[in-house]
GUMAR-527564 format. One record per residue (C-alpha): residue in one letter; x, y, z. Coordinates in nm, 4 decimals. Layout:
% GUMAR-527564
{residuo:A xx:X yy:Y zz:Z} $
...
//
This chain:
% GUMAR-527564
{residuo:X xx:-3.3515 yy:-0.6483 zz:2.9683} $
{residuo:X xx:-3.4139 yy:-1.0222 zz:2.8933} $
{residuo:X xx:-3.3248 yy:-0.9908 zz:2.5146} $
{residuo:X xx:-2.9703 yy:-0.7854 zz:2.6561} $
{residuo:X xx:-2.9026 yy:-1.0563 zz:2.8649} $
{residuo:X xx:-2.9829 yy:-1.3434 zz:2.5884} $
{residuo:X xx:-2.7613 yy:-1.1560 zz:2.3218} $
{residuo:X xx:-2.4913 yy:-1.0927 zz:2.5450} $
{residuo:X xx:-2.5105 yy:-1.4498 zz:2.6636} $
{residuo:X xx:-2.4642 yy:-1.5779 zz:2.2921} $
{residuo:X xx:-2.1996 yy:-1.3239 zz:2.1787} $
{residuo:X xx:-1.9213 yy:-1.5771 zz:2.2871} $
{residuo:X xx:-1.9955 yy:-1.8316 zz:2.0620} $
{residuo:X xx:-2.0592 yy:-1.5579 zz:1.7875} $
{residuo:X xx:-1.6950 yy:-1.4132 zz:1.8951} $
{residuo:X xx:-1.5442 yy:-1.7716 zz:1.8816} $
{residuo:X xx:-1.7023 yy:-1.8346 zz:1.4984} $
{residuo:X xx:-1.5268 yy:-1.5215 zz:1.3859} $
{residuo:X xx:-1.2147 yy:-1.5577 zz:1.5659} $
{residuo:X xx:-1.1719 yy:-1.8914 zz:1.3701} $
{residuo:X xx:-1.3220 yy:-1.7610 zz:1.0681} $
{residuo:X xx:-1.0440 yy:-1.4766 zz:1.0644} $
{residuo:X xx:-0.7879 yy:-1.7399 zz:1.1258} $
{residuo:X xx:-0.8518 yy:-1.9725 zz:0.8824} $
{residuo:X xx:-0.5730 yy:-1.9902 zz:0.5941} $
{residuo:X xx:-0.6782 yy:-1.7756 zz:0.2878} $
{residuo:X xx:-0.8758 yy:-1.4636 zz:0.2162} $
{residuo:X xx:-1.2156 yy:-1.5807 zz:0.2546} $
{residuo:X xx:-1.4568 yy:-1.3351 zz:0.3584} $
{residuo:X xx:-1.8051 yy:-1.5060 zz:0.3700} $
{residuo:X xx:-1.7488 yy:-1.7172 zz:0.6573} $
{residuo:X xx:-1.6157 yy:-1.4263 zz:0.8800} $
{residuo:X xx:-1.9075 yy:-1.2083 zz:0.7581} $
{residuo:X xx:-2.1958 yy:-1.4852 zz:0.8017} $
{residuo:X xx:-2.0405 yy:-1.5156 zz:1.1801} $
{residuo:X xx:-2.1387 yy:-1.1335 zz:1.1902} $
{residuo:X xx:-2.4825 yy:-1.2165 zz:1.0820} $
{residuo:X xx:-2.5769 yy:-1.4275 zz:1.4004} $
{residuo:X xx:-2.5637 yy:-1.1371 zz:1.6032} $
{residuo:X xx:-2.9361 yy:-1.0924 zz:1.4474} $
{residuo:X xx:-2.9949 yy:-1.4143 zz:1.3305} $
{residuo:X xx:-2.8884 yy:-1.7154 zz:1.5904} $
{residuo:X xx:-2.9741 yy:-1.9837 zz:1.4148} $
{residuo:X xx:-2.8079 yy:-1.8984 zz:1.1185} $
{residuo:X xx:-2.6738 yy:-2.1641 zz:0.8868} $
{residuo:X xx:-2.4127 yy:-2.0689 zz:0.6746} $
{residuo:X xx:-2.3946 yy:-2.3661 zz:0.4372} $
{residuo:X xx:-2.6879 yy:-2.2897 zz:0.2146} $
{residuo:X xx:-2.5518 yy:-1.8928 zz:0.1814} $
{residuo:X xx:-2.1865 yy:-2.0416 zz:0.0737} $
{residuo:X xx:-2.3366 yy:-2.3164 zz:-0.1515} $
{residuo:X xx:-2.4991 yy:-1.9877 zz:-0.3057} $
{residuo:X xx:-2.1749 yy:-1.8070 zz:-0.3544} $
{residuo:X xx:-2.0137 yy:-2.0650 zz:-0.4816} $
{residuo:X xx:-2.2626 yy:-2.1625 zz:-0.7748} $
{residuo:X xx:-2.2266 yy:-1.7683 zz:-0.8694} $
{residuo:X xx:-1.8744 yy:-1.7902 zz:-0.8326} $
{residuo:X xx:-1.8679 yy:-2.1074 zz:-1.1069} $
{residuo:X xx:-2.1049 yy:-1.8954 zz:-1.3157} $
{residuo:X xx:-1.8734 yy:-1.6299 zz:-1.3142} $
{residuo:X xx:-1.5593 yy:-1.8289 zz:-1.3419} $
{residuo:X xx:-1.7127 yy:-1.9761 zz:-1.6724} $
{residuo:X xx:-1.8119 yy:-1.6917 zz:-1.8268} $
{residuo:X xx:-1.4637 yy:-1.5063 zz:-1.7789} $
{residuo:X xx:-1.3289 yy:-1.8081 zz:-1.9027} $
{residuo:X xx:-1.5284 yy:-1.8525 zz:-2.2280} $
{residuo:X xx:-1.4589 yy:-1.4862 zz:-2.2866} $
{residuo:X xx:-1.0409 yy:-1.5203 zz:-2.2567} $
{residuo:X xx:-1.0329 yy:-1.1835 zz:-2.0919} $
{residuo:X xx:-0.8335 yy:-1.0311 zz:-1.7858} $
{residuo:X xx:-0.7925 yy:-0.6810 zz:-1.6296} $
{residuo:X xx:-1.0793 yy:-0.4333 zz:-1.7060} $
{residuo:X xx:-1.2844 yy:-0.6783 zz:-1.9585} $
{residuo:X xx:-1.3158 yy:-0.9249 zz:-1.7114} $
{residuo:X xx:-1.4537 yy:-0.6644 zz:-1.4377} $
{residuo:X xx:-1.7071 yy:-0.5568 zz:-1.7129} $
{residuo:X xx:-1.8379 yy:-0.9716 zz:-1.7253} $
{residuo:X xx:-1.8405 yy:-0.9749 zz:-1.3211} $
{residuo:X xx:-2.0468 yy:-0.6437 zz:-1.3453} $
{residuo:X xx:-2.2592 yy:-0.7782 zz:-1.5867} $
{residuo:X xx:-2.3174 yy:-1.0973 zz:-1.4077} $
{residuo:X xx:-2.3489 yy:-0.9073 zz:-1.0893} $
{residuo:X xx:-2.5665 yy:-0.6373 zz:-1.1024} $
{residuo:X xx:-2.7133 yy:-0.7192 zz:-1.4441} $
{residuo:X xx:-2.8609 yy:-1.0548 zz:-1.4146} $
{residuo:X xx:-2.8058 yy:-1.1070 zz:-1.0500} $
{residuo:X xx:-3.0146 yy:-0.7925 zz:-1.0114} $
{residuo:X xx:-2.7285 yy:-0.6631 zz:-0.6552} $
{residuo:X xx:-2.7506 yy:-0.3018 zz:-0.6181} $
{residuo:X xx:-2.6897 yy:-0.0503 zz:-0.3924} $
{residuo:X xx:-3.0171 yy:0.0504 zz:-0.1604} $
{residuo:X xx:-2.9761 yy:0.4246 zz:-0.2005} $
{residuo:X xx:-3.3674 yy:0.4425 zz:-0.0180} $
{residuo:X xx:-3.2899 yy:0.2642 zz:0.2876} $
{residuo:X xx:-2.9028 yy:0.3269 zz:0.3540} $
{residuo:X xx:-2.9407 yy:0.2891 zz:0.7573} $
{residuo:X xx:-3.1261 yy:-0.0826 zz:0.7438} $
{residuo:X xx:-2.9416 yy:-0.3026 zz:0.9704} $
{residuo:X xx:-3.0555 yy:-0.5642 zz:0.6473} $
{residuo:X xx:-2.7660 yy:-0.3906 zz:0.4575} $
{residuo:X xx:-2.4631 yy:-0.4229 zz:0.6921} $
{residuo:X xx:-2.5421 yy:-0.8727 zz:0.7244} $
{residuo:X xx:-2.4138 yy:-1.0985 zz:0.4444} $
{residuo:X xx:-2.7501 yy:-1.3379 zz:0.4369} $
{residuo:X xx:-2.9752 yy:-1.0455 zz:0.3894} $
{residuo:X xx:-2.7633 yy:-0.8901 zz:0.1151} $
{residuo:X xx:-2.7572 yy:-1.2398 zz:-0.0466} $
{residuo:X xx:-3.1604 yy:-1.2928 zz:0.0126} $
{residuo:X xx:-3.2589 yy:-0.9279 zz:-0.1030} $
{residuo:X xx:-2.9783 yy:-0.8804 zz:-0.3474} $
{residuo:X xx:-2.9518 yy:-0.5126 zz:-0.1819} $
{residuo:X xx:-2.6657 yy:-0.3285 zz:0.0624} $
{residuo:X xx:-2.4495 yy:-0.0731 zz:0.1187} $
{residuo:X xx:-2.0988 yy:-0.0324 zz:-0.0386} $
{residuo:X xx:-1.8875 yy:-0.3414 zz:0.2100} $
{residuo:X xx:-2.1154 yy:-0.5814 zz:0.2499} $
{residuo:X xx:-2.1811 yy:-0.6260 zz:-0.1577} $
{residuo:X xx:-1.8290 yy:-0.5564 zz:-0.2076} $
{residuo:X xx:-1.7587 yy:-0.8643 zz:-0.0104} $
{residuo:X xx:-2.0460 yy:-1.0552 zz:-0.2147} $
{residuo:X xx:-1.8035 yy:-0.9210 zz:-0.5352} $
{residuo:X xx:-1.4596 yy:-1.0031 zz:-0.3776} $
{residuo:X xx:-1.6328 yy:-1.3485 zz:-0.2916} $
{residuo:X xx:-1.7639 yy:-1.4126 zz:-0.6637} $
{residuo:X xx:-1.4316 yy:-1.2886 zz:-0.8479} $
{residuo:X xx:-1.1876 yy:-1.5000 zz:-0.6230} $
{residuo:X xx:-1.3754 yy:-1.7877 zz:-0.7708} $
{residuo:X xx:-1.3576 yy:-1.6718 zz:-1.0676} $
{residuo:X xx:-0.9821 yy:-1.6257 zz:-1.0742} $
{residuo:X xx:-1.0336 yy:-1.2234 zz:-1.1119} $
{residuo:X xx:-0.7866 yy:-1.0624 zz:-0.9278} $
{residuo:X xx:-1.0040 yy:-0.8012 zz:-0.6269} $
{residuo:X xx:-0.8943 yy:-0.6409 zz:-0.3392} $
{residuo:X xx:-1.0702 yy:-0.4202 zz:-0.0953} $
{residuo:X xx:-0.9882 yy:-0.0851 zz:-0.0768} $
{residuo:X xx:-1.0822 yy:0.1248 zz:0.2816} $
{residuo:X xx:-1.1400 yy:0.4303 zz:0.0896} $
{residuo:X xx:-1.2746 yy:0.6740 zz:0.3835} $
{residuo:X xx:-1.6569 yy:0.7360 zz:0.3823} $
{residuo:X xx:-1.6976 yy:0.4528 zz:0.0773} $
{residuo:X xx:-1.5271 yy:0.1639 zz:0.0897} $
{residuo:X xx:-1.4518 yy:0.0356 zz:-0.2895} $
{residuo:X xx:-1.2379 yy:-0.1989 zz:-0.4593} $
{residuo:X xx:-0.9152 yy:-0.2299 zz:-0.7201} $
{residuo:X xx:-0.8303 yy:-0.4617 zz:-0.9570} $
{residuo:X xx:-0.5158 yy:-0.5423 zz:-1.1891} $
{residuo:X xx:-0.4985 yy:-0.4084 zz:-1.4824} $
{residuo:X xx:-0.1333 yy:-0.3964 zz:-1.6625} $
{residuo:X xx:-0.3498 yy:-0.1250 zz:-1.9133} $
{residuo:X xx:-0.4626 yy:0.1055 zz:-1.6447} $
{residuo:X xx:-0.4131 yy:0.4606 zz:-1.7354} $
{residuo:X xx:-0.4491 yy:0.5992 zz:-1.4358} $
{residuo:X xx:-0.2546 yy:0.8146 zz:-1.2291} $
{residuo:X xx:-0.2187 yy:0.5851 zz:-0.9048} $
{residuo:X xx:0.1161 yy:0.4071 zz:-0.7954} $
{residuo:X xx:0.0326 yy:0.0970 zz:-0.9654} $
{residuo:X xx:-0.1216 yy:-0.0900 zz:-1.2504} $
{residuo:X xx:-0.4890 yy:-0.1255 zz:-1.1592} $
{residuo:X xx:-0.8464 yy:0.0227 zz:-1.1601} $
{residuo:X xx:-1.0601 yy:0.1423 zz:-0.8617} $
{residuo:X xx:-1.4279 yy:-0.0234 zz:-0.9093} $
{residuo:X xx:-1.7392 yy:0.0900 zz:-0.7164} $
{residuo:X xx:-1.9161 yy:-0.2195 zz:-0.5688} $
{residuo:X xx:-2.2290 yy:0.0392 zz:-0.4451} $
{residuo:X xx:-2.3357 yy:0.2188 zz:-0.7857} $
{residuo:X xx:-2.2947 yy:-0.1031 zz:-1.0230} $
{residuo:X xx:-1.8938 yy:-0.1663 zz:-1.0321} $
{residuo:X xx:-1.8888 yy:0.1716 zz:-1.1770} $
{residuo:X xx:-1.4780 yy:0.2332 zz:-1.2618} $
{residuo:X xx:-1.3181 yy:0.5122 zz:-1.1462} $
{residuo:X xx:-1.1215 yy:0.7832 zz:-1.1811} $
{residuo:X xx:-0.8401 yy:0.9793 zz:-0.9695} $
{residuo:X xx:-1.0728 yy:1.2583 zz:-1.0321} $
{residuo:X xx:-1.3667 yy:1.0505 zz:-0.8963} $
{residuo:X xx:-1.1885 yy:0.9338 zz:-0.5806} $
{residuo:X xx:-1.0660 yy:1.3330 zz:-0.4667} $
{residuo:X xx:-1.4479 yy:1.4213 zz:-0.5300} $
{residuo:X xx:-1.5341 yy:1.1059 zz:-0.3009} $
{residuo:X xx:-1.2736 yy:1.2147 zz:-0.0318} $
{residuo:X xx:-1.3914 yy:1.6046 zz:-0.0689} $
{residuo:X xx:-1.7745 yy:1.4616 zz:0.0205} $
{residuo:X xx:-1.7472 yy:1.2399 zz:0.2713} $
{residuo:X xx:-1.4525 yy:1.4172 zz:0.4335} $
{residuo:X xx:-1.4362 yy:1.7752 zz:0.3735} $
{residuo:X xx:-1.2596 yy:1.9832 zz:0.1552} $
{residuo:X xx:-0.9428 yy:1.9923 zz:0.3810} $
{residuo:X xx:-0.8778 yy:1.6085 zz:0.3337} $
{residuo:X xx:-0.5287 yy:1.5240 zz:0.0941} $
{residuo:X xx:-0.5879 yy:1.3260 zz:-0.1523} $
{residuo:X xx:-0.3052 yy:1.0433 zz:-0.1604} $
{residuo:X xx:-0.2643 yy:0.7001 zz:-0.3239} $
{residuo:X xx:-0.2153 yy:0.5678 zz:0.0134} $
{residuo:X xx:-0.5887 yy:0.5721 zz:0.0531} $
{residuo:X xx:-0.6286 yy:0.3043 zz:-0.2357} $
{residuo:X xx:-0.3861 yy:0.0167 zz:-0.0705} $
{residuo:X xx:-0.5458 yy:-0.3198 zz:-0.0663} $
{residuo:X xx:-0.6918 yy:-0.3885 zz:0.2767} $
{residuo:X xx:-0.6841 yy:-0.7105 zz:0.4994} $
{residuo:X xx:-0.8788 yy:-0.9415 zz:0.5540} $
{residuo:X xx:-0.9357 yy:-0.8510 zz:0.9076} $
{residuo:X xx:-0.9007 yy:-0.4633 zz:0.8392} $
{residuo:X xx:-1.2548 yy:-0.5554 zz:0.6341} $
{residuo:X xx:-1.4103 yy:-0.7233 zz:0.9023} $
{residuo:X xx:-1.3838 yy:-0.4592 zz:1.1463} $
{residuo:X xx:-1.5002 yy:-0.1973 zz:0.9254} $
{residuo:X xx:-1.7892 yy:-0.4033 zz:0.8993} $
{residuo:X xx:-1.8376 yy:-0.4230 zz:1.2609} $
{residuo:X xx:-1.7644 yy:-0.0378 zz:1.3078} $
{residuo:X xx:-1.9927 yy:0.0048 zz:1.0579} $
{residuo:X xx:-2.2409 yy:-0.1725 zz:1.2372} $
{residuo:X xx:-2.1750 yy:-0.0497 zz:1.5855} $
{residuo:X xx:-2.2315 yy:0.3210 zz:1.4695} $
{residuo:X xx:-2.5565 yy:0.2134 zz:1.3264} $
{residuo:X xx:-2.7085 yy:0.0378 zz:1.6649} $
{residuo:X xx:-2.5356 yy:0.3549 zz:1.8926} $
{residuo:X xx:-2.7656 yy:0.5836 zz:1.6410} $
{residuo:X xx:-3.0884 yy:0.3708 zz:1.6386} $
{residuo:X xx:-3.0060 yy:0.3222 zz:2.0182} $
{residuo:X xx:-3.0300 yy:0.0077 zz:2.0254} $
{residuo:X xx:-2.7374 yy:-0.0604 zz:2.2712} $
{residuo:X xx:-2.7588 yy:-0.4468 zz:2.3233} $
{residuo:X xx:-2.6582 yy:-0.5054 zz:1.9753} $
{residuo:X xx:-2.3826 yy:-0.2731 zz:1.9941} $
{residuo:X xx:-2.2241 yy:-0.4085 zz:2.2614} $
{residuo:X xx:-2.2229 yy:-0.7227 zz:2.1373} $
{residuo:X xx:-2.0703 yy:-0.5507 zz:1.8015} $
{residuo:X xx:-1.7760 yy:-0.3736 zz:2.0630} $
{residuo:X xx:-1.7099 yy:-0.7449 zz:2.2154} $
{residuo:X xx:-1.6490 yy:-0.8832 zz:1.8481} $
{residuo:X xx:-1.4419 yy:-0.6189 zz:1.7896} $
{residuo:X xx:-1.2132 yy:-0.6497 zz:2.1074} $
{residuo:X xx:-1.2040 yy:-0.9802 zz:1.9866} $
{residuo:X xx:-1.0764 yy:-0.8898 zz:1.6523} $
{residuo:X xx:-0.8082 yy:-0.6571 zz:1.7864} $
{residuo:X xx:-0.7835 yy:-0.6993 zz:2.1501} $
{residuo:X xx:-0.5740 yy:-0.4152 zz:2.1995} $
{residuo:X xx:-0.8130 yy:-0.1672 zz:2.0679} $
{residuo:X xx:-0.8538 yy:0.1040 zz:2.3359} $
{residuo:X xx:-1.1325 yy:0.3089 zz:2.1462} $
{residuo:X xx:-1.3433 yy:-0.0321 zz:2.1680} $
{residuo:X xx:-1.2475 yy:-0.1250 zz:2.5277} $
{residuo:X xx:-1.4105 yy:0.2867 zz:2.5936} $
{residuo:X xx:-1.6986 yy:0.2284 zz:2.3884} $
{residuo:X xx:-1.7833 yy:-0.1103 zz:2.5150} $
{residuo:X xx:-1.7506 yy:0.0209 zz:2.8924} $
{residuo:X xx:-2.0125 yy:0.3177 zz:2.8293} $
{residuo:X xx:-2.2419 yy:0.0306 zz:2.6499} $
{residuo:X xx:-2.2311 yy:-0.1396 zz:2.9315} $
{residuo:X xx:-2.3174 yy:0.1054 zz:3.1714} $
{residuo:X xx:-2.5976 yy:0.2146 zz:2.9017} $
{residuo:X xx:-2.7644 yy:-0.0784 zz:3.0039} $
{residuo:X xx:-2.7112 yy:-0.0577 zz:3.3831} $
{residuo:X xx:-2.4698 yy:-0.3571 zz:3.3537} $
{residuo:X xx:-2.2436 yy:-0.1353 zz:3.5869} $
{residuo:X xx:-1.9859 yy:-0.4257 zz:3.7250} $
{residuo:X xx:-1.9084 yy:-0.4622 zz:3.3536} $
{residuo:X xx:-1.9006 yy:-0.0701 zz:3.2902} $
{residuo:X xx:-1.6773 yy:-0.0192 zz:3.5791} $
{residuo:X xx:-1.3971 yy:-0.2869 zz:3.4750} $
{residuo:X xx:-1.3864 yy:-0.1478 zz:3.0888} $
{residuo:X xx:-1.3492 yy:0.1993 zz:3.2000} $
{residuo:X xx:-1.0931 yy:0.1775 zz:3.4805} $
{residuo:X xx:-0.8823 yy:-0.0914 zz:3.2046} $
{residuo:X xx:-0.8956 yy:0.2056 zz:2.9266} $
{residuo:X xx:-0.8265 yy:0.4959 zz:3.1834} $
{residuo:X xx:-0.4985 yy:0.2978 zz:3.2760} $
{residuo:X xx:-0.3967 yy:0.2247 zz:2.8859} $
{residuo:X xx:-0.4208 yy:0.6106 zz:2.8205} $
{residuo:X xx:-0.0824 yy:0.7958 zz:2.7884} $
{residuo:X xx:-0.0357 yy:0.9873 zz:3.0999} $
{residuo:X xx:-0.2654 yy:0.7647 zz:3.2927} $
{residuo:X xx:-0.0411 yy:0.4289 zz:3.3711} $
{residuo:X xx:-0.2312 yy:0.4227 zz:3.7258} $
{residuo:X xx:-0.5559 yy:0.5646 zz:3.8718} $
{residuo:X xx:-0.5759 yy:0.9220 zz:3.8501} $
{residuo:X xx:-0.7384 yy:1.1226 zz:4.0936} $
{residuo:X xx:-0.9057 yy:1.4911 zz:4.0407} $
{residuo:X xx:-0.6427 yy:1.7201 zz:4.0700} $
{residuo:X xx:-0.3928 yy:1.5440 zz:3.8503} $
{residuo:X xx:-0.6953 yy:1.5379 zz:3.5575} $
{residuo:X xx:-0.8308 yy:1.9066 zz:3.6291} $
{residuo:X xx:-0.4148 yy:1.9597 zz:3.5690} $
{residuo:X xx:-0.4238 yy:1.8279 zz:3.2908} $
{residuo:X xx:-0.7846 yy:1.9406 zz:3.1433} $
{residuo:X xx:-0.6181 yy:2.2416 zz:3.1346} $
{residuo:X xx:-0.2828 yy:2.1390 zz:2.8927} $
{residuo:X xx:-0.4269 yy:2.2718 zz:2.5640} $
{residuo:X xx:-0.1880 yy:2.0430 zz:2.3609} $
{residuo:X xx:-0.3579 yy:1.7776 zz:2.5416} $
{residuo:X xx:-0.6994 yy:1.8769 zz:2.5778} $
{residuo:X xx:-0.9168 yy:1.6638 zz:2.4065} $
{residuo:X xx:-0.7611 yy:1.3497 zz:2.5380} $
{residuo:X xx:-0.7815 yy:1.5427 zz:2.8818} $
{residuo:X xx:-1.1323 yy:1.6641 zz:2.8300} $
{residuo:X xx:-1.2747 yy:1.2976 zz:2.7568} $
{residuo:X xx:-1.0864 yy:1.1012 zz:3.0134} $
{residuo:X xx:-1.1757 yy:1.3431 zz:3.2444} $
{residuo:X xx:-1.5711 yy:1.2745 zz:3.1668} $
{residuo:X xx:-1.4667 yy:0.8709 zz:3.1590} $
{residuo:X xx:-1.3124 yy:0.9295 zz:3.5563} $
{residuo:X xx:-1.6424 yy:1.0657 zz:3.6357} $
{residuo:X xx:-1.8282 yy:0.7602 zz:3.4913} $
{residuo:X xx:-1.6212 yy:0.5871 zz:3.7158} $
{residuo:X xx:-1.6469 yy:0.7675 zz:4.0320} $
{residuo:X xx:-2.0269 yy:0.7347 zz:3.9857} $
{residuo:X xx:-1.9870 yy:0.3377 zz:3.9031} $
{residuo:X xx:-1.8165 yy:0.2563 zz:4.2007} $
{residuo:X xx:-2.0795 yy:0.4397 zz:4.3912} $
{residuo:X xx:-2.3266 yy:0.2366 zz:4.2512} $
{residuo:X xx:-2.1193 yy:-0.0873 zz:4.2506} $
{residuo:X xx:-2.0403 yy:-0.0566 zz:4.6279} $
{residuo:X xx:-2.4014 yy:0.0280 zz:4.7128} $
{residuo:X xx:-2.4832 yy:-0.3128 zz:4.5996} $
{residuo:X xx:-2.2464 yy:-0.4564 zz:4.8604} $
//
């Protein structure tokens, strides 16, 4: 309970770094993603980790340079650099470390899963005046970059590039089998999937990312902080303002439960005030409506329970 309370008691200073991280002009990732990495390491000092990314981005920058190359032959120097002699690779063993999801770690170990060193690669070819974007493929996130040459069948000049297996290149064919296995073999393959993402959509798919990962290892206090982070992100997320409330009451922090789940119960279509049983047991039983119905019915019984608990303490 101690560590809950210190974590939670930090999280606003963690929330302020990556407000003003995601704020500052530009595309820079590293600073937003190294505010991430204080949930597990407070005293955390960026500096030496961006001095670091910026000697591999001159590296990189020189060596594209000396080669006079752009569009796929520059990718194929970053890849060498990269994964070659800079020895980053995907940890296929250990997928689920929390190691893998925070910036420092991936730096120090030269390991982690398909975001985190695809923000270590957007970081090193912005400096090297390679032209990256994320991509938020579903299941995978990857990356594309212009190529006037592509000869591929997307809606634009460029290639898609694998930042987990090596900055492997590929196909259309390769993203529908990606879609088929992390989806299912209903999902529609569209070019859609393969627009450049933001800035800030990267960040919280890093910190949704993460979130899952402490809900499945249960460790709750962590994931919290991960929910506040992203409420700060996008304050009107509903989803979060849920998730964080049933965190919260997780760890028996019930005032803080209570006000989370009684704010998303009124945001919910259909529930602009309180509800009470009968109008949700009406609606539990709309079928068009019934998932909706069926989970903010179990969210109003969190809540009856909470102010049980709450006013028991008065």
């Amino acid at each position: 309970m101690k560590y809950a309370l210190h974590l939670q008691s930090r999280s606003a200073q963690v929330a302020a770094d990556l407000d003003g991280a995601l704020k500052a002009p530009g595309e820079e990732l590293a600073p937003a993603a190294l505010a991430i990495a204080r949930i597990e390491y407070p005293s955390l000092d960026p500096g030496g980790y961006l001095e670091a990314l910026e000697r591999m981005g001159d590296e990189a920058a020189g060596r594209v340079a000396r080669a006079g190359v752009h569009g796929q032959d520059a990718i194929r120097i970053l890849n060498e650099y990269l994964y070659d002699e800079q020895r980053f690779t995907g940890n296929r063993q250990q997928y689920d470390d929390p190691r893998n999801s925070y910036l420092n770690e991936v730096l120090d170990r030269r390991t982690g899963i398909p975001i985190t060193l695809a923000v270590v690669y957007l970081e090193i070819a912005r400096r090297a005046g390679v032209q990256v974007t994320g991509v938020n493929f579903p299941g995978h996130f990857l990356l594309r970059a212009a190529d006037e040459h592509a000869r591929l069948h997307y809606s634009g000049d460029f290639v898609i590039v694998d930042p987990f297996h090596g900055g492997a290149l590929l196909s259309e064919i390769d993203c529908r089998e990606m879609l088929r296995q992390h989806v299912g073999d209903e999902a529609a393959f569209d070019s859609d999937l393969l627009q450049p993402a933001t800035r800030r959509e990267i960040v919280v798919r890093m910190l949704v990312n993460l979130k899952r990962l402490y809900v499945r290892m249960r460790s709750f206090p962590q994931a919290r902080v991960v929910a506040d982070l992203l409420l700060t992100v996008d304050p009107s997320s509903v989803t979060e303002l849920r998730d964080r409330g049933l965190l919260a009451y997780h760890l028996q922090d019930f005032g803080a439960a209570l006000r989370d789940l009684e704010s998303y119960l009124r945001l919910l279509p259909h529930h602009a005030d309180e509800p009470d049983s009968a109008t949700l047991a009406s609606e539990a039983a709309d079928e068009t409506d019934s998932e909706t119905d069926d989970e903010s019915s179990q969210v109003w019984e969190h809540i009856k329970n909470l102010r049980k608990r709450v006013a028991s303490f008065n």
